[in-house]
LOVO-479816 format. One line per 5 residues: their letters; for each residue x, y, z of N, C-alpha, C. Coordinates in Angstrom, 2 decimals. Layout:
BEGIN
A	X Y Z X Y Z X Y Z | ...
***
This chain:
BEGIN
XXXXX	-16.45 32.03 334.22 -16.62 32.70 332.98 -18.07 33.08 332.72 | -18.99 32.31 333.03 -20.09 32.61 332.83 -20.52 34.05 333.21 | -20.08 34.38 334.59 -20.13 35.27 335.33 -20.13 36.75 334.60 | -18.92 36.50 333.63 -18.50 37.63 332.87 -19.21 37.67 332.13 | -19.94 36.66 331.23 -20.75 36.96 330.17 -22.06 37.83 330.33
XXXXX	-22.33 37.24 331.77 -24.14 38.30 332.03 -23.27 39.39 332.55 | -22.33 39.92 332.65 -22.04 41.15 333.14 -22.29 41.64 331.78 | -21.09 41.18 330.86 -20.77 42.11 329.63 -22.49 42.07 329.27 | -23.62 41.29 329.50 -24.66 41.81 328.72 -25.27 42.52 329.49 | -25.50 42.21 330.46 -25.98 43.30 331.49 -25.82 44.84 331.17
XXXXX	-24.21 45.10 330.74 -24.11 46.23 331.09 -23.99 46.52 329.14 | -24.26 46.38 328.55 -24.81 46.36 326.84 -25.87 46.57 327.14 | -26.80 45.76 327.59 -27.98 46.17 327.99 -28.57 47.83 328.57 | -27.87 48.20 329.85 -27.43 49.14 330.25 -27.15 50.44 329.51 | -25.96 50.41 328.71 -26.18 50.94 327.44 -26.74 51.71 326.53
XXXXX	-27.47 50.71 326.18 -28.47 50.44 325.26 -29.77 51.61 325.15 | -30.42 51.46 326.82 -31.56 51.79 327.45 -31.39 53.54 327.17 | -30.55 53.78 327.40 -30.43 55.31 327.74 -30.50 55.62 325.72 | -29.60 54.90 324.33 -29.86 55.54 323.44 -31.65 55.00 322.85 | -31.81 53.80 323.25 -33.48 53.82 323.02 -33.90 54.88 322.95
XXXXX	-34.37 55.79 324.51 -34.52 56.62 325.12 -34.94 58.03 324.17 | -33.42 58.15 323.89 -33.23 59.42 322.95 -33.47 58.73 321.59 | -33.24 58.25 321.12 -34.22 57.11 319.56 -35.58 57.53 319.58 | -36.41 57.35 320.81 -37.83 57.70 321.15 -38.60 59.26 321.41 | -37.46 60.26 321.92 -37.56 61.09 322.34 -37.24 62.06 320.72
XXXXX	-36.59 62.06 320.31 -36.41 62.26 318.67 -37.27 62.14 317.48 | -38.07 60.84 317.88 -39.34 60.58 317.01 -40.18 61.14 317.34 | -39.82 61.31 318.48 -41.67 62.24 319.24 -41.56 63.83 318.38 | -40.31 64.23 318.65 -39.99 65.46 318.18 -40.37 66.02 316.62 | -39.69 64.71 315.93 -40.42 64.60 314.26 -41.73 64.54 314.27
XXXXX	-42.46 63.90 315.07 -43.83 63.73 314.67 -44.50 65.12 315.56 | -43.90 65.30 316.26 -44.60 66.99 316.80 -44.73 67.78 315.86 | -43.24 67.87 315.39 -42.99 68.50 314.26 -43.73 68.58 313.07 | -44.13 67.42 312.91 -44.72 67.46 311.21 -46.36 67.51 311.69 | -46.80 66.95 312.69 -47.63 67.54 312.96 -47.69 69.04 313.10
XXXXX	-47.33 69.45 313.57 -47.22 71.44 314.07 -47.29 71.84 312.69 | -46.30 71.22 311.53 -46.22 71.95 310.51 -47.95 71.61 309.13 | -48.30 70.11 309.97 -49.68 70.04 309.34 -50.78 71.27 309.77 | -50.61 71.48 310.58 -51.77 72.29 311.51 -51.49 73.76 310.87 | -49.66 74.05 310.53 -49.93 75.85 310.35 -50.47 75.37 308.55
XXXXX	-50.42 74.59 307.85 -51.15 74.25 306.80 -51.82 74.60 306.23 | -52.90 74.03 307.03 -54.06 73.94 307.02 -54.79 75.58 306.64 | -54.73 76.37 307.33 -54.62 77.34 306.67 -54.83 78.12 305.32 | -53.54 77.54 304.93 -53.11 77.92 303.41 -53.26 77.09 302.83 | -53.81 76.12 303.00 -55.08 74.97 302.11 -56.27 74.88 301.67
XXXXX	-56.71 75.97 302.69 -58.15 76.22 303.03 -58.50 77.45 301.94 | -57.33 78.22 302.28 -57.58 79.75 301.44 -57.17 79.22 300.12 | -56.16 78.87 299.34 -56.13 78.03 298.05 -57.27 77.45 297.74 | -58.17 76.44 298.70 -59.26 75.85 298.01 -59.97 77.30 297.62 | -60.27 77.94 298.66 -61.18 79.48 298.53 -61.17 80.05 297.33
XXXXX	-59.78 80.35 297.02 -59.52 81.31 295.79 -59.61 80.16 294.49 | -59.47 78.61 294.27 -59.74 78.14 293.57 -61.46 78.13 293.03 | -62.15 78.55 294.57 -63.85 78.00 293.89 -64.33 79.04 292.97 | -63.84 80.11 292.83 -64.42 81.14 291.31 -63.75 80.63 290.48 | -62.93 79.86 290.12 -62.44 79.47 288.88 -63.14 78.24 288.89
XXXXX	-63.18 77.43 289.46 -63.94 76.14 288.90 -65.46 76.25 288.70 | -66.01 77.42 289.58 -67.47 77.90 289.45 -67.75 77.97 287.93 | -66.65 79.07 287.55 -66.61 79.78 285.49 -65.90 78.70 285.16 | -65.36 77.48 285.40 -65.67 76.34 284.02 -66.56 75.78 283.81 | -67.02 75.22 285.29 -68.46 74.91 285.23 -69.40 75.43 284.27
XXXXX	-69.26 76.58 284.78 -70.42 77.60 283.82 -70.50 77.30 282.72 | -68.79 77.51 281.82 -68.56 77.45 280.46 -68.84 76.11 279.68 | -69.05 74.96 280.83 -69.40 73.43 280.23 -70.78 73.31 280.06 | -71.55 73.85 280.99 -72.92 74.17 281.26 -73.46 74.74 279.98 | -72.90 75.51 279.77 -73.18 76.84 278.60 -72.96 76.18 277.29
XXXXX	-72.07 75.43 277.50 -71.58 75.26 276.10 -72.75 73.43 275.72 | -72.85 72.96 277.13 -73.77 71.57 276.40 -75.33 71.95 276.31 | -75.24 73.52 277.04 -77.12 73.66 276.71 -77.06 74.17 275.37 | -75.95 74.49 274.60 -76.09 75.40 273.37 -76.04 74.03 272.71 | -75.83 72.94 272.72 -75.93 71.98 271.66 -77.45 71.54 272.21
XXXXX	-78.13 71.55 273.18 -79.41 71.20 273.04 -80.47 72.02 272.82 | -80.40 72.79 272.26 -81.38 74.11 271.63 -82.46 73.13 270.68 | -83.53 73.85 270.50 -84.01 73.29 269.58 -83.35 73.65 268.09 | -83.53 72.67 267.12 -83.40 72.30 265.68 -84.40 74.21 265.11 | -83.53 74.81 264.32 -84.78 75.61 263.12 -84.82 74.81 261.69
XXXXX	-85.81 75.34 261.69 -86.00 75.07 259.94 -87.17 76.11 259.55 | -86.74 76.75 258.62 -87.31 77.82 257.72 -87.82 77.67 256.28 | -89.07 77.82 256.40 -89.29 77.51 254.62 -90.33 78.50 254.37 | -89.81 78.82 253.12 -90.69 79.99 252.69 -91.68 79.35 251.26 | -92.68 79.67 251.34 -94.01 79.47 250.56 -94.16 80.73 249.98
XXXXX	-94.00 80.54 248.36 -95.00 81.85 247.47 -95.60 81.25 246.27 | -96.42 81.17 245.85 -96.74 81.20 244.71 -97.13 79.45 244.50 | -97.32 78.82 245.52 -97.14 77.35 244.48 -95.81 76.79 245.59 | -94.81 77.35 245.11 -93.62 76.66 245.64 -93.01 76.70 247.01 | -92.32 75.79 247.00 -91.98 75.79 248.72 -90.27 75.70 249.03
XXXXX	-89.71 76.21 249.76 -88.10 76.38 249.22 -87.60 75.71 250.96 | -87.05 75.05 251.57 -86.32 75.50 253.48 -84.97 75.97 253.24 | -84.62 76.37 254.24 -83.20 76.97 253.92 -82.02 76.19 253.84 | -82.76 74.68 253.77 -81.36 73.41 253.78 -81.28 73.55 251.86 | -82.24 73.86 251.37 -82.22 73.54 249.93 -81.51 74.69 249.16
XXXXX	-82.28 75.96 250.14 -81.50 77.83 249.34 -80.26 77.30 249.09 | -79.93 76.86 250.36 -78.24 76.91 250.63 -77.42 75.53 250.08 | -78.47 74.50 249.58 -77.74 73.83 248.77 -77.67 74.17 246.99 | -78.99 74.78 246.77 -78.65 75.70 245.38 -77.57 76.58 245.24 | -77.64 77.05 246.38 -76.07 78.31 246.18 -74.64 77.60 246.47
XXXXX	-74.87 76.45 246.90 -73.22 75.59 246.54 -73.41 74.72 245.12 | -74.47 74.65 244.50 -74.54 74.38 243.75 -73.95 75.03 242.71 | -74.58 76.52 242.66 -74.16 77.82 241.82 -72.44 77.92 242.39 | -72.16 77.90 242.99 -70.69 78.09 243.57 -69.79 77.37 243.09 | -70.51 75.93 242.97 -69.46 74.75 242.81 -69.85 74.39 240.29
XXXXX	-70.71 74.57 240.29 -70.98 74.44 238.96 -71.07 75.85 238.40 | -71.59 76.68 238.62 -71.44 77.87 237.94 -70.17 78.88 237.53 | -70.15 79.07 239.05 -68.67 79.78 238.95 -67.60 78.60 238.91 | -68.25 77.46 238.66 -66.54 76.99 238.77 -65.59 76.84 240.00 | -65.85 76.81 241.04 -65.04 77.61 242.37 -64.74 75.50 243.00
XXXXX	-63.84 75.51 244.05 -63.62 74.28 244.43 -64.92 74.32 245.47 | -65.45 73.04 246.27 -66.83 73.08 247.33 -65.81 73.23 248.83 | -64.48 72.83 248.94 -64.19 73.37 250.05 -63.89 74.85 250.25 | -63.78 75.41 249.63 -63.87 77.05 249.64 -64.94 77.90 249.58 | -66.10 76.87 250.07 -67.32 77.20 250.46 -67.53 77.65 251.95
XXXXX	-66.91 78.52 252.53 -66.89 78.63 253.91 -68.54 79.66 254.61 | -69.03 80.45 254.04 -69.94 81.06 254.25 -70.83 81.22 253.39 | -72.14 81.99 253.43 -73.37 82.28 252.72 -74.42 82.97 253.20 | -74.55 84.19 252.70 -76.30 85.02 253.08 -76.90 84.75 251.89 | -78.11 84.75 252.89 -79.15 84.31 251.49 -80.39 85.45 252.02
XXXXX	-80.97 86.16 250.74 -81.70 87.12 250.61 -82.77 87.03 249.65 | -83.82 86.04 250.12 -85.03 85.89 249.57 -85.94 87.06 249.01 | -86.36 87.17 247.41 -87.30 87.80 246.90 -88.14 87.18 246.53 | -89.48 86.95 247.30 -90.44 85.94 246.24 -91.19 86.75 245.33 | -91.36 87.76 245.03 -92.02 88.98 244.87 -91.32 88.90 243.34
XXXXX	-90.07 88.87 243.11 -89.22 88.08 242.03 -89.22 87.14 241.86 | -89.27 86.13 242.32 -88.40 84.68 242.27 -87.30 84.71 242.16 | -86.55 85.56 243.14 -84.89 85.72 243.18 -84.74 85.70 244.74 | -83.30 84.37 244.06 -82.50 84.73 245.72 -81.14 85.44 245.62 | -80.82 86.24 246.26 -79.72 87.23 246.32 -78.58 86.32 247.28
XXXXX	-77.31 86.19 246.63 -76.51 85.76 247.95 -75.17 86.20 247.76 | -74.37 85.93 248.72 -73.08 86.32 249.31 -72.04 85.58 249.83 | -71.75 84.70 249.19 -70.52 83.50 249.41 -69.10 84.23 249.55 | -68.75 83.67 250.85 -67.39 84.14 251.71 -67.65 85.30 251.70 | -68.72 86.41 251.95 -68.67 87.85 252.02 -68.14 88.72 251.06
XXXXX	-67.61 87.85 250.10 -67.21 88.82 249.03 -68.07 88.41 247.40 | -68.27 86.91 247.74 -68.99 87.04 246.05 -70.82 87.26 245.84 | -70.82 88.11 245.09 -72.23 88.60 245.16 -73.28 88.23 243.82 | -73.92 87.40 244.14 -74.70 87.12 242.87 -75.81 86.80 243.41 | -77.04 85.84 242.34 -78.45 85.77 242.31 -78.69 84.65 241.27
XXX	-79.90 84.15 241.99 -80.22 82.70 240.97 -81.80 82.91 241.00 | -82.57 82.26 239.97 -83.89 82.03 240.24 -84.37 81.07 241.02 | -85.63 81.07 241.39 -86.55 80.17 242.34 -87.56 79.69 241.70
***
């Protein structure tokens, strides 16, 4: 009996060898494969990065652009006539002043303001939200 047993493995064994074989010969094929298909790729990876670098160039830009505009220098403007001295943090808090106490108006509906210095008068001319037009002394 024994006899029979190393046959039957023997020839299992036997078998066996030949689907290994093609098991191995199959994997080679996949990995040719996906290799071959890495390589035609490459390619059209290359040209995608390409056509991506003008667009990331102009965000760049636009981040660039946009953090040198917050480091500008500070203005401040003040005008001197007569004695008195006015900057334009104060014009423009007199005219929400006039906006918010004079006319009566709410301070969030304060969205804009020109201011049009006369020292020659002692008048400032202004223009809240582009439509209201009045004048205060200095």
């Amino acid at each position: 009996m024994k006899e029979t047993k190393k046959t039957t493995k023997t020839t299992a064994k036997a078998k066996s060898e030949p689907v290994r074989e093609t098991v191995k010969a199959e994997a080679t094929k996949v990995e040719n494969a996906v290799k071959s298909a890495a390589e035609k790729a490459k390619p059209a990876v290359k040209a995608a990065a390409e056509k991506a670098k003008p667009v990331v160039k102009a965000a760049k830009e636009k981040v660039e652009k946009a953090v040198s505009a917050k480091k500008t220098a500070a203005e401040k403007i003040t005008v001197q006539f007569g004695g008195k001295s006015y900057s334009t943090d104060e014009l423009v808090k007199i005219a929400k002043d006039v906006w918010k106490y004079d006319l009566e108006k709410d301070e969030n509906d304060f969205k804009s303001v020109e201011l049009f210095v006369k020292p020659e008068e002692s008048m400032v001319y202004y223009v809240i939200n582009e439509d209201v037009l009045g004048s205060f002394a200095i």
